[in-house]
MIVODO-420376 format. One record per residue (C-alpha): residue number from 1; residue in three letters; x, y, z. Coordinates in nm, 3 decimals, always signed. Layout:
! residues N
nr:rest:c1:c2:c3
NUM:ALA:X:Y:Z;
...
END
This chain:
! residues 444
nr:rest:c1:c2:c3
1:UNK:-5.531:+4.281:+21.013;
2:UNK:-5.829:+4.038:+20.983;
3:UNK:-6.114:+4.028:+21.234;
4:UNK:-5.872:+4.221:+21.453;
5:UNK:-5.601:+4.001:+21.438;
6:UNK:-5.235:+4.058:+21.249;
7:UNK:-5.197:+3.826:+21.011;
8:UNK:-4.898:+3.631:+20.948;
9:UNK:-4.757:+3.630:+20.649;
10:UNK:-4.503:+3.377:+20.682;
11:UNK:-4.165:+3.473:+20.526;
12:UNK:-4.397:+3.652:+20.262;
13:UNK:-4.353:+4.022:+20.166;
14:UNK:-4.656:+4.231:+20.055;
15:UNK:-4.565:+4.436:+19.726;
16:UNK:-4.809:+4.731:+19.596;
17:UNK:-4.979:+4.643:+19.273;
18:UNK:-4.965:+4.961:+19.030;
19:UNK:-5.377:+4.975:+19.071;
20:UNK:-5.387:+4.894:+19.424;
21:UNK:-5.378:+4.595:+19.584;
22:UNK:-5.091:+4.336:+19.727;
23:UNK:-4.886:+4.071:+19.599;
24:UNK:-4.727:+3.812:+19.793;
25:UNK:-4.323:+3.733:+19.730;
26:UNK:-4.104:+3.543:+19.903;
27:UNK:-3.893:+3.777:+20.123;
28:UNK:-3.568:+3.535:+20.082;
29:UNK:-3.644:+3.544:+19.637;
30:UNK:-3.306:+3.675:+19.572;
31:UNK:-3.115:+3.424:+19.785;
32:UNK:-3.356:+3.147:+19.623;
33:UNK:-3.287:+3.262:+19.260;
34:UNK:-2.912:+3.246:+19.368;
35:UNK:-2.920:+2.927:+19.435;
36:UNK:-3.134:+2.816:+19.172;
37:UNK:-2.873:+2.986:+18.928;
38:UNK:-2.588:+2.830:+19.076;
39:UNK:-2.741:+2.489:+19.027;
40:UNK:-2.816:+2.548:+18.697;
41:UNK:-2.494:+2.653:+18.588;
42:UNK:-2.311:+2.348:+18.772;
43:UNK:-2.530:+2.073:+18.610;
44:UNK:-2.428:+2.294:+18.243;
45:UNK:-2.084:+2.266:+18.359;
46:UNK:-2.110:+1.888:+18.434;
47:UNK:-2.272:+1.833:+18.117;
48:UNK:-1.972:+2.028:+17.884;
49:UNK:-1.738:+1.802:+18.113;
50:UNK:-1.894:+1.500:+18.103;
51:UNK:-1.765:+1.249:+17.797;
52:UNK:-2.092:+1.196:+17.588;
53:UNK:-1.961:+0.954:+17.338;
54:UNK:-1.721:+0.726:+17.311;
55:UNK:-1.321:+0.806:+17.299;
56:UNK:-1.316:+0.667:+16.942;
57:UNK:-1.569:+0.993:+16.831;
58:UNK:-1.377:+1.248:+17.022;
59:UNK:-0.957:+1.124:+16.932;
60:UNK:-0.822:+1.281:+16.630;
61:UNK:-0.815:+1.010:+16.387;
62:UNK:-0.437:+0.789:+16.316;
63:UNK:-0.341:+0.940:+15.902;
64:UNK:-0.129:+0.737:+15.740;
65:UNK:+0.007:+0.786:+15.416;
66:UNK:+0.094:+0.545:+15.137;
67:UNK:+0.316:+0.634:+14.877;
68:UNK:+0.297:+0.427:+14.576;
69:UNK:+0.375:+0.424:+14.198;
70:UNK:+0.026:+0.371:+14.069;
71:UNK:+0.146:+0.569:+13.750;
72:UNK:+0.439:+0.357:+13.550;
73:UNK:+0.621:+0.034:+13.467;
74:UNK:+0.557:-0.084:+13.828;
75:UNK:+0.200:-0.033:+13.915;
76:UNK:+0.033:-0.360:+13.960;
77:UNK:+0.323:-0.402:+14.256;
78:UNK:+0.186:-0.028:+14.352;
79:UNK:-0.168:-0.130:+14.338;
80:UNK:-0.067:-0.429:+14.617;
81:UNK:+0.051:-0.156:+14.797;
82:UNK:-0.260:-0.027:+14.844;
83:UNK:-0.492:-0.266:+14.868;
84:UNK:-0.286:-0.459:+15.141;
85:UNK:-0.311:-0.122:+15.365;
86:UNK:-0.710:-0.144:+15.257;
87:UNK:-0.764:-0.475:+15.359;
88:UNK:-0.615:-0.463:+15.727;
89:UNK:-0.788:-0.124:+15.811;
90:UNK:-1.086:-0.278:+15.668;
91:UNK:-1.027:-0.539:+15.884;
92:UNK:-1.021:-0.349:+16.179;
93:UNK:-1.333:-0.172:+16.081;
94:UNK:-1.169:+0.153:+16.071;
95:UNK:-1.002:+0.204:+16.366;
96:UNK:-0.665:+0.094:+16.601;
97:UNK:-0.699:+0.143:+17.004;
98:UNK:-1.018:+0.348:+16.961;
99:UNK:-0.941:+0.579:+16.704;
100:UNK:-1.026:+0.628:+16.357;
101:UNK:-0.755:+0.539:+16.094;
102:UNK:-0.734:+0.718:+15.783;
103:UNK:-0.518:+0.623:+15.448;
104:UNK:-0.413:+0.927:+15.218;
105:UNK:-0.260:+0.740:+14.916;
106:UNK:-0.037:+0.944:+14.673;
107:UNK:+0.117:+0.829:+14.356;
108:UNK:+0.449:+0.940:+14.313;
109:UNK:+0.519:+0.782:+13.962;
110:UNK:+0.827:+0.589:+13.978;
111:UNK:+1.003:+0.909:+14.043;
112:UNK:+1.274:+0.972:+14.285;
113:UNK:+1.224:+1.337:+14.305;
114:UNK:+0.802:+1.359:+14.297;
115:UNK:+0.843:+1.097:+14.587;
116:UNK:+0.972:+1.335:+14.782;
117:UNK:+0.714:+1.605:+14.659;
118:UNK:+0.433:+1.369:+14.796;
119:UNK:+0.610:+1.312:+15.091;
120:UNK:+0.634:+1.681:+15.201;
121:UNK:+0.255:+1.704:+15.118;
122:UNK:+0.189:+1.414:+15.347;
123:UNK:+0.392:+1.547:+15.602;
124:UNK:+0.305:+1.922:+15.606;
125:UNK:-0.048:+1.984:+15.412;
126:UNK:-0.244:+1.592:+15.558;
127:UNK:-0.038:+1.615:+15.903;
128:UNK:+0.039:+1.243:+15.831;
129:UNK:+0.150:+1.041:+16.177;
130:UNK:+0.339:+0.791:+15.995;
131:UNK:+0.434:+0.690:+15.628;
132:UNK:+0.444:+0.319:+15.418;
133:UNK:+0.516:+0.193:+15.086;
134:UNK:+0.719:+0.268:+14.834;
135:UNK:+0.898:+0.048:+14.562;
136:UNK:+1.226:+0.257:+14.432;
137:UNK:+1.545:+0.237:+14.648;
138:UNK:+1.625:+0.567:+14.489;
139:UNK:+1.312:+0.702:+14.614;
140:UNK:+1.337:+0.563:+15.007;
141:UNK:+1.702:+0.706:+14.997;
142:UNK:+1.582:+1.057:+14.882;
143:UNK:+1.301:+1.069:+15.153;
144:UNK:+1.564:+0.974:+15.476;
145:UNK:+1.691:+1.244:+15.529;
146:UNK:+1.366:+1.456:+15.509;
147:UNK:+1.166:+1.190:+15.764;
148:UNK:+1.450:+1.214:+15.998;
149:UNK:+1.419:+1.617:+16.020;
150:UNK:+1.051:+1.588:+16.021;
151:UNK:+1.027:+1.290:+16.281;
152:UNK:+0.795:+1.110:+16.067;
153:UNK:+0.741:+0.642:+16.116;
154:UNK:+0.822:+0.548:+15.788;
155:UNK:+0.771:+0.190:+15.730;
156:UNK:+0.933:+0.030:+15.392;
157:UNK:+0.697:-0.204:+15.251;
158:UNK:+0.760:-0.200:+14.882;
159:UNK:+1.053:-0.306:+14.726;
160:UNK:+1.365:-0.096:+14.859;
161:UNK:+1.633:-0.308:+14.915;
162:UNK:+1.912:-0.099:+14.876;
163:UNK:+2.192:-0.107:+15.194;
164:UNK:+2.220:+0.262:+15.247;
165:UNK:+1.880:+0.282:+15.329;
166:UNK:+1.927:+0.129:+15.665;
167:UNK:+2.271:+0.080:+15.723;
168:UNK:+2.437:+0.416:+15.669;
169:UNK:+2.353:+0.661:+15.919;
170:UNK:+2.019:+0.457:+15.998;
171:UNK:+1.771:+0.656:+16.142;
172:UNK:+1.555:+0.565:+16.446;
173:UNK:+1.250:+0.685:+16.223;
174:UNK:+1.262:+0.391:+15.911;
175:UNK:+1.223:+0.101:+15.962;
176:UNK:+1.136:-0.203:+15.640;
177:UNK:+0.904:-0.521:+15.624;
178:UNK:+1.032:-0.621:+15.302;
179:UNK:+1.403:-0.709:+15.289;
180:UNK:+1.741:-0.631:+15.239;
181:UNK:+1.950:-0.672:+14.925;
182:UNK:+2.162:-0.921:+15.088;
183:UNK:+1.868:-1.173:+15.268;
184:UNK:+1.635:-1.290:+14.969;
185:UNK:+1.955:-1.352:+14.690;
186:UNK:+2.222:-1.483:+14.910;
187:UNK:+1.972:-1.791:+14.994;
188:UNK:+1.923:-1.852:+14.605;
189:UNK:+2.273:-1.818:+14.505;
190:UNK:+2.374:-2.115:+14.788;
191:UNK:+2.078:-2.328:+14.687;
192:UNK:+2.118:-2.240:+14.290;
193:UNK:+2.552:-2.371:+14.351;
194:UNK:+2.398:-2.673:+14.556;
195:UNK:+2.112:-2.793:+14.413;
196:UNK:+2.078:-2.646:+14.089;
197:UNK:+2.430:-2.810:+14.027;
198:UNK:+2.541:-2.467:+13.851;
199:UNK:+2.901:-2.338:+13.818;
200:UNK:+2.893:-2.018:+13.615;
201:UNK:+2.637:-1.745:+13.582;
202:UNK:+2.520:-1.418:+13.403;
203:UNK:+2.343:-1.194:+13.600;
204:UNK:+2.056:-0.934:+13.456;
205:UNK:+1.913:-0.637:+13.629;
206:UNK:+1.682:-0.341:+13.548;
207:UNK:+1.963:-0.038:+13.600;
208:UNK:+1.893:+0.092:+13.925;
209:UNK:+2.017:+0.084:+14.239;
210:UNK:+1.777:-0.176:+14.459;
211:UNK:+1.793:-0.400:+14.115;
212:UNK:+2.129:-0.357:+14.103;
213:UNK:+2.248:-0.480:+14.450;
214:UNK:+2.035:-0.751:+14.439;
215:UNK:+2.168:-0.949:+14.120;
216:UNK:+2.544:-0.807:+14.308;
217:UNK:+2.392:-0.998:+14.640;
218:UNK:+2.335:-1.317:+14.439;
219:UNK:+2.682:-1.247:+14.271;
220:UNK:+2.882:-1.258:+14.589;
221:UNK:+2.723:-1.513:+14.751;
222:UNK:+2.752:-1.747:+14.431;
223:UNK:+3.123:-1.734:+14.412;
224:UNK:+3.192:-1.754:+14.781;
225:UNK:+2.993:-2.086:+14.730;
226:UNK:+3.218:-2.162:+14.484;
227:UNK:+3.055:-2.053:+14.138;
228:UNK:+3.183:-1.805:+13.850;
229:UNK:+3.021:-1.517:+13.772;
230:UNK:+3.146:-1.452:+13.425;
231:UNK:+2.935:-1.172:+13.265;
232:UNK:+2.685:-0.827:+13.405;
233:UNK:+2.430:-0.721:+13.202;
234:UNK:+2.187:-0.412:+13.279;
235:UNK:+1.942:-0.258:+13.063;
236:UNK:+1.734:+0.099:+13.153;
237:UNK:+1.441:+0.082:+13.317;
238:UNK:+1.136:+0.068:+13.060;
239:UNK:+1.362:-0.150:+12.846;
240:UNK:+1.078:-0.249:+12.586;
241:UNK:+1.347:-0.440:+12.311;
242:UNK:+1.523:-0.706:+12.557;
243:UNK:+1.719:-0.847:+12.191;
244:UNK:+2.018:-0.689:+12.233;
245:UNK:+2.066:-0.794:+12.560;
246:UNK:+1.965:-1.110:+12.557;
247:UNK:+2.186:-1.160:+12.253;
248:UNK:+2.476:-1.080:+12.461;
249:UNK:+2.399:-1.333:+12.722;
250:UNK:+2.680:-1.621:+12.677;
251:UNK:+2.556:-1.960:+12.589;
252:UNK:+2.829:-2.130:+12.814;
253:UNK:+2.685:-2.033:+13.118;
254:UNK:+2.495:-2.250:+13.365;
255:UNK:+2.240:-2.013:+13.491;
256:UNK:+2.122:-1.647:+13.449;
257:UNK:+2.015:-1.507:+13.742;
258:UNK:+1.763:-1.117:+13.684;
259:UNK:+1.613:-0.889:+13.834;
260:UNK:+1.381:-0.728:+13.594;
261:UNK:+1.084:-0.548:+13.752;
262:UNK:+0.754:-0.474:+13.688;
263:UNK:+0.645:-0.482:+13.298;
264:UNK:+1.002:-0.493:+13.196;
265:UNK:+1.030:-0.876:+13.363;
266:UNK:+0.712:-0.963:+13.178;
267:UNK:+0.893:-0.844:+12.831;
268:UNK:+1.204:-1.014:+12.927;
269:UNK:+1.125:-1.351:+12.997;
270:UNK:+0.846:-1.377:+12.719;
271:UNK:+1.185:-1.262:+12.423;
272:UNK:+1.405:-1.497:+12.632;
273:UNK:+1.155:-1.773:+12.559;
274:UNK:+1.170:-1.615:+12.162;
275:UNK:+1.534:-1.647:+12.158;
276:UNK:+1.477:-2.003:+12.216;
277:UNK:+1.713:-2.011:+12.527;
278:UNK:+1.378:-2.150:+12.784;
279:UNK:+1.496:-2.490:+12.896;
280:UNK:+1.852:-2.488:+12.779;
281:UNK:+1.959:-2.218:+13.062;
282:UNK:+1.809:-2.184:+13.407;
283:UNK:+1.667:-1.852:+13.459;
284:UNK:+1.656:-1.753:+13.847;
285:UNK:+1.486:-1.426:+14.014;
286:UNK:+1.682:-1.343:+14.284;
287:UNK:+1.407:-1.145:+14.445;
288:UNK:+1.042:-1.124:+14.361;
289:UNK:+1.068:-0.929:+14.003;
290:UNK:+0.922:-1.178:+13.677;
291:UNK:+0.785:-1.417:+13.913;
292:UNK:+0.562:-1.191:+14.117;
293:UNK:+0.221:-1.305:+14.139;
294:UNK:+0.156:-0.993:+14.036;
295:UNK:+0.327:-1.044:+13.694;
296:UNK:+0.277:-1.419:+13.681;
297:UNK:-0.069:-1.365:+13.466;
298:UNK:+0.094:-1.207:+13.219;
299:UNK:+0.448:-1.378:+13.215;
300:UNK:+0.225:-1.686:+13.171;
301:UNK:+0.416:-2.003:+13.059;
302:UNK:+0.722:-1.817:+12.966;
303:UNK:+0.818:-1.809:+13.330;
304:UNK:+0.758:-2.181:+13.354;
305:UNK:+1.024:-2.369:+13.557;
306:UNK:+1.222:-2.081:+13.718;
307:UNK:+1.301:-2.066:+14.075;
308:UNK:+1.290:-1.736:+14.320;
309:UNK:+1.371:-1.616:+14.665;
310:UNK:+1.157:-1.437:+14.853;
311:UNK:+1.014:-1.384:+15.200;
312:UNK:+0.602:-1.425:+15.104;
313:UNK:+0.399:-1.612:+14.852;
314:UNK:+0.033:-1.673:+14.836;
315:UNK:+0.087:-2.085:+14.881;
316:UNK:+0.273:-2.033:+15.241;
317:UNK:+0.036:-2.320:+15.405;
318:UNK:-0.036:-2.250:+15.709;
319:UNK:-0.379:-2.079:+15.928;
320:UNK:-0.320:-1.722:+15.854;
321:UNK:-0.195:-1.698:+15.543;
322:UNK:-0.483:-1.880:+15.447;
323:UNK:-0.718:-1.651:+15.608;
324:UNK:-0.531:-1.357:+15.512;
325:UNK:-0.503:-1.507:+15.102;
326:UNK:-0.856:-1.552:+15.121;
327:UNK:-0.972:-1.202:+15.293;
328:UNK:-0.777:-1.031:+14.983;
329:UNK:-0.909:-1.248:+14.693;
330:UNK:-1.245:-1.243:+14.824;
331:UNK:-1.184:-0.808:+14.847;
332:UNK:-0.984:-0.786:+14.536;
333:UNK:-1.025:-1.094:+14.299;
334:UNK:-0.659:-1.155:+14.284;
335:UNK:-0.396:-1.344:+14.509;
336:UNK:-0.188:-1.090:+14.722;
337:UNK:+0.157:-1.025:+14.594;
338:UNK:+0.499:-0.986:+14.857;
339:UNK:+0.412:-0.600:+14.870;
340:UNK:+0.028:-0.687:+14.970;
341:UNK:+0.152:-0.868:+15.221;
342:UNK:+0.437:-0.636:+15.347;
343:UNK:+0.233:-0.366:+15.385;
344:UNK:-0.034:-0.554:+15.594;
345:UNK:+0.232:-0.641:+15.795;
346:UNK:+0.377:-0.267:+15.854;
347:UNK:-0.009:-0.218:+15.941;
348:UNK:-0.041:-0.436:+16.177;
349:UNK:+0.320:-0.352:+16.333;
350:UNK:+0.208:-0.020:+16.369;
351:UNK:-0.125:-0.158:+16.526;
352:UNK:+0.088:-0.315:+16.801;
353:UNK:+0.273:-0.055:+16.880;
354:UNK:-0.052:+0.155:+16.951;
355:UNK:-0.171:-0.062:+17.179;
356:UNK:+0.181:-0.095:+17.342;
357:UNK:+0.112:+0.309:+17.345;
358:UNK:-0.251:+0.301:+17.455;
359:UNK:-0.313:+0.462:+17.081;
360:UNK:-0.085:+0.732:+17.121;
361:UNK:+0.125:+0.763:+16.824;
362:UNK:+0.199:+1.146:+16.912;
363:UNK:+0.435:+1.064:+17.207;
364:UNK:+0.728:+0.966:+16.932;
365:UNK:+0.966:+0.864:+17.134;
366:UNK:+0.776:+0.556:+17.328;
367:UNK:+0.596:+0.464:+16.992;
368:UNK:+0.887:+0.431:+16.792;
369:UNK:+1.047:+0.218:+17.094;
370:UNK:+0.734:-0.018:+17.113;
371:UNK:+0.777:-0.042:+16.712;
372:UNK:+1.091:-0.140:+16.718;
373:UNK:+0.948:-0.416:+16.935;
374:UNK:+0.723:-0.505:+16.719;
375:UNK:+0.695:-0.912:+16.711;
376:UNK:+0.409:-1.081:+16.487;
377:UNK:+0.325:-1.408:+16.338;
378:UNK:+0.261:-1.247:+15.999;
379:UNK:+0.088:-1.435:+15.683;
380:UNK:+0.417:-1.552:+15.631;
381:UNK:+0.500:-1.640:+15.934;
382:UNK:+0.757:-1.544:+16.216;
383:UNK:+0.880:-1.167:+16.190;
384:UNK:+1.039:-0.927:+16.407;
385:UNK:+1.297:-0.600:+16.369;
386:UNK:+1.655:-0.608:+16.391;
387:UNK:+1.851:-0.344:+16.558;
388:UNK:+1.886:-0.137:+16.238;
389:UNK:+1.506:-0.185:+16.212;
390:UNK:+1.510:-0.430:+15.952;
391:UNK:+1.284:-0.739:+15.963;
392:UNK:+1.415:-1.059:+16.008;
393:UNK:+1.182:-1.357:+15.843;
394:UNK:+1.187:-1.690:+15.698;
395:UNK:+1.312:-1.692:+15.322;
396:UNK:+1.151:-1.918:+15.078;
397:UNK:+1.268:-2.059:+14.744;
398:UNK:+1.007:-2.144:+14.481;
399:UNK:+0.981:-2.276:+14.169;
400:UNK:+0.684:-2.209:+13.898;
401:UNK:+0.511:-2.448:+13.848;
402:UNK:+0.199:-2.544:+13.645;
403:UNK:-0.085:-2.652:+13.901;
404:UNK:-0.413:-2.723:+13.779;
405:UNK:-0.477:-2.474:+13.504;
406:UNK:-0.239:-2.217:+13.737;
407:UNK:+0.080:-2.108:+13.707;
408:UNK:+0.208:-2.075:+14.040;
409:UNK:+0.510:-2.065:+14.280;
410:UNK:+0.571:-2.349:+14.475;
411:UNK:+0.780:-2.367:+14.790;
412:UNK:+1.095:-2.617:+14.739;
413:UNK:+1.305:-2.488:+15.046;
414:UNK:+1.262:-2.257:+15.307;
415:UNK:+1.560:-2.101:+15.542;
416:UNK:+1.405:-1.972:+15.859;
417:UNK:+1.516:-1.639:+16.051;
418:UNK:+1.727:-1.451:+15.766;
419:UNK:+1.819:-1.136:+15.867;
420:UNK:+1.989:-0.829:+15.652;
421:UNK:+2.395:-0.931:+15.786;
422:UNK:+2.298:-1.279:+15.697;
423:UNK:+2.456:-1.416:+16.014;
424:UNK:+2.727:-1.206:+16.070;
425:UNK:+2.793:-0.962:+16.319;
426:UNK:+2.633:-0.621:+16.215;
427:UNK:+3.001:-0.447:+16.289;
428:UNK:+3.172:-0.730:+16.071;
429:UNK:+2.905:-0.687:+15.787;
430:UNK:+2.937:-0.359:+15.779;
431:UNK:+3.295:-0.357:+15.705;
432:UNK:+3.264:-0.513:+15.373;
433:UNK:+3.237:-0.354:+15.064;
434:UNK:+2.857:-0.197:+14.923;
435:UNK:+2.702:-0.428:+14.718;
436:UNK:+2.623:-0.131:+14.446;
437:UNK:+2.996:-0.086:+14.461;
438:UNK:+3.081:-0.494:+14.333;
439:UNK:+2.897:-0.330:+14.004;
440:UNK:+3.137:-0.430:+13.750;
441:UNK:+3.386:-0.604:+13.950;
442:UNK:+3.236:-0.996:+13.783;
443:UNK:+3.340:-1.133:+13.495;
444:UNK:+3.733:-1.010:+13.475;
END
């Protein structure tokens, strides 16, 4: 007490000191602390639970992988491969629906078998969410059936062409933004019998399948227009001495239609030209093999005055194809090429169906249904899937032409909306013979 009075203490609770004496401590401390902890702990909890950064930081990033033969007679077609993925990720500064996009490129060498290799590494070491590329029908056709089992987008944006590939047993999981054997040739063969004024042909190929069907495409189509076929020639792939073919070619014929890829089309047409057979019979490219822009540098003037089929070239005049020309020769230094193009397109397709998605490739099923949605005005132009998943765009036929101090394709005639059955009904297309199988059925 204090001058005889109890003093109050207020809630406070005197505690001995070890050398005598009193402290003063809160007599409801332990319920306080409680609290205090409890507090604590909640605003930690709301803090772990509370997003910090944006959703881009925190999604697992979109891999996609681009298989390409960088290595081998096809690589500057390859290398537009690439660089057309590049350029629209670029683009998009890096991401699609907030989330980070990543490219794994592999090189699979012009090889059938070590495309599948690189594929399974994609798949099962990156943890790829969707695949695009490749120029080899033999390679496309080797994947299927592995991208089916796995469940794996892949998106065709080289130069496969072959039938199989999406008409037998398609799969919901491939889809292509090139084109078909049948859609680029059949075009040229018509316009080649109509305005070309020719009657009998010779047709060329690399020997593979995809080259193959294509010069068989223009084949059929030529003679059901009314033409002659009269003579098949095919040399190997990485054909270096074209002489003894293109001694064989008959000089009776009205036209000689190829398709000789890559480094072997620029060796071609340059010994054609030496055989002094430039200007006295038409040489046509039934789908984008010597006259690539690509290859067009180094075919130079040899390739002067042929005409092509194909669904993209760098003179399309129109907004974005200007825009999208000058984005890639402003990256690059060079004009993009069909595959450049095709596999900016499968980029962007796959773009659309994210947002579709609200960016989320893993739920397969409604991804892959918004894909095969997909519906773009493209550099080219117009494009959209069929129901096989093929795309259905405008085909153009060009001749090469000297402009300036260029050489470069001009557009003479375009046909708008060609799709893979050319017309048909898919069922009445489909009951018609392969194309690989009309190999050696001409010129009887």
């Amino acid at each position: 007490m204090v001058g005889g009075r109890r003093h109050r203490n207020h809630g406070l609770q005197d505690i001995p000191l070890e050398k005598g004496g009193t402290v003063h401590q809160p007599r409801h401390s332990l319920p306080l602390a409680i609290c205090v902890l409890t507090l604590l702990v909640i605003i930690a909890v709301g803090i772990i639970r509370a997003p910090t950064a944006p959703a881009a930081e925190t999604r697992a990033p979109i891999k996609i992988g681009v298989l390409a033969p960088l290595s081998g007679p096809l690589a500057a077609l390859a290398r537009d491969i690439v660089d057309g993925a590049r350029l629209y990720v670029d683009e998009m500064n890096g991401e699609m629906v907030g989330r980070k996009v990543e490219l794994i490129v592999e090189d699979y060498e012009f090889k059938s078998a070590v495309a599948l290799t690189k594929t399974k590494k994609l798949v099962e070491r990156d943890g790829v969410h969707a695949v695009i590329g490749v120029i080899l029908s033999a390679a496309a056709i080797a994947m299927k059936d592995y991208i089916h089992a796995q469940q794996v987008p892949f998106i065709v944006s080289g130069a496969a062409v072959a039938e199989p590939l999406m008409m037998e047993k398609p799969s919901p999981y491939v889809f292509r933004t090139t084109f078909s054997a049948s859609q680029v040739p059949t075009p040229l063969a018509k316009f080649t019998y109509d305005k070309l004024k020719a009657r009998t042909a010779t047709v060329i190929a690399g020997d593979t399948v995809g080259t193959i069907e294509l010069v068989m495409g223009f084949a059929r189509a030529f003679e059901e227009a009314g033409g002659k076929v009269v003579q098949e020639l095919y040399a190997p792939i990485g054909t270096t001495d074209f002489g003894p073919f293109i001694g064989r070619i008959r000089r009776d014929v009205d036209v000689v239609a190829t398709l000789v890829p890559g480094a072997d089309g620029i060796r071609f047409i340059k010994q054609y030209e030496e055989f002094g057979l430039k200007g006295k019979i038409q040489v046509v490219d039934t789908a984008p093999g010597i006259t690539d822009i690509a290859l067009l540098p180094s075919s130079g003037t040899s390739a002067l005055g042929m005409y092509a089929s194909q669904p993209y070239v760098y003179t399309i005049d129109n907004p974005r194809n200007q825009k999208f020309v000058q984005a890639f020769h402003a990256k690059y230094g060079r004009d993009p090429g069909g595959p450049g193009e095709a596999t900016y397109v499968a980029l962007a397709a796959i773009h659309q169906a994210l947002t579709a998605t609200g960016g989320n490739i893993e739920e397969k099923a409604k991804f892959l249904e918004a894909l095969r949605h997909m519906d773009l005005e493209a550099p080219r132009g117009h494009v959209r899937f069929d129901q096989y998943q093929n795309i259905i765009t405008d085909v153009m036929i060009t001749r090469i032409d000297k402009v300036g101090d260029q050489i470069v394709p001009v557009v003479v005639e375009t046909i708008p909306a060609v799709d893979q059955f050319l017309g048909m009904a898919p069922e009445a297309y489909l009951k018609r013979p392969r194309l690989v199988a009309l190999k050696g059925t001409f010129g009887k």
